[in-house]
C-alpha positions as CSV (number, residue, x, y, z in Angstrom):
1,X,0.0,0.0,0.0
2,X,2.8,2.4,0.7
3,X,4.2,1.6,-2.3
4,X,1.6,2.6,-4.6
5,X,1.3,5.6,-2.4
6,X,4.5,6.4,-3.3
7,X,3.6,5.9,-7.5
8,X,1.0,7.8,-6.9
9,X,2.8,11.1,-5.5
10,X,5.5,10.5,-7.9
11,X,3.4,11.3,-11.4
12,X,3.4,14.5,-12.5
13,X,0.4,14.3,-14.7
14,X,-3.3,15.4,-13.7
15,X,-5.2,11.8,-13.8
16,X,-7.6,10.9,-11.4
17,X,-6.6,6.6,-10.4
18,X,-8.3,4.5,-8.4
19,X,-7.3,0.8,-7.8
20,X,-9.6,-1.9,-7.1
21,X,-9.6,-5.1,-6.1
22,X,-12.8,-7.2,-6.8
23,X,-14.4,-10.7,-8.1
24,X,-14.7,-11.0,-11.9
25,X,-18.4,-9.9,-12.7
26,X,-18.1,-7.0,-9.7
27,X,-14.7,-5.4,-11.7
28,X,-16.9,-5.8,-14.9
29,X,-19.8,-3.7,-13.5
30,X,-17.3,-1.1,-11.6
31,X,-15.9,-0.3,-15.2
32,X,-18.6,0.3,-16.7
33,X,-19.7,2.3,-14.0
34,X,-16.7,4.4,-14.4
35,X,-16.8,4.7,-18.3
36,X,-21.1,5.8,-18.0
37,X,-20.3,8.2,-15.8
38,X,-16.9,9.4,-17.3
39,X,-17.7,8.9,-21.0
40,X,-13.9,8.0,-22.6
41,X,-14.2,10.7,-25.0
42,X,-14.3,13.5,-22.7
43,X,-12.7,12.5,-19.6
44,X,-10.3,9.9,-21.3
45,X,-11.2,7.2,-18.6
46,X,-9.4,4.1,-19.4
47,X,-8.8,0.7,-17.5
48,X,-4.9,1.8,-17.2
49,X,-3.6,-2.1,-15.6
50,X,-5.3,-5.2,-14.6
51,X,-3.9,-8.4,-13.8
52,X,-5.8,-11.6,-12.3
53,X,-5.2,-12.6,-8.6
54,X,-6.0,-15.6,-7.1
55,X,-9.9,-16.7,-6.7
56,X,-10.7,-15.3,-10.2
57,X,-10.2,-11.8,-8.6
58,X,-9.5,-8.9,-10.5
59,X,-7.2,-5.9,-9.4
60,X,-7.5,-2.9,-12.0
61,X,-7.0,0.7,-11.4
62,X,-9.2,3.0,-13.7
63,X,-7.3,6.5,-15.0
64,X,-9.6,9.8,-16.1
65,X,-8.9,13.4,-16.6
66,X,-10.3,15.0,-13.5
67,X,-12.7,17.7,-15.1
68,X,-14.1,17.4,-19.0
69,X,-13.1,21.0,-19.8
């Protein structure tokens, strides 16, 4: 956790991330919560990593612009 804390600080550009953890048909719905309420072509919202964890559990973290302007 401190680790990614430390990513985190380190970027100097103005995305918004946030990393989940969840099963495979809760990850599913939490992205396309992200992209209906951040539509990709104004926000740029984008599943930025994902990798499979044990149990069929999916850890992602989701990028987007912070504002549409």
């Amino acid at each position: 956790m401190a680790k990614s804390r430390e990513i985190a600080t380190a970027r100097n550009d103005s995305f918004v991330r946030e990393t989940y953890r969840l099963g495979r048909p809760a990850a599913r719905l939490k992205a396309r919560e992200w992209f209906d309420r951040y539509p990709k072509a104004a926000y740029w919202t984008q599943v930025e990593s994902w990798r499979v964890l044990d149990g069929d559990v999916i850890e992602f973290t989701m990028r987007r612009l912070p504002t549409a302007d």
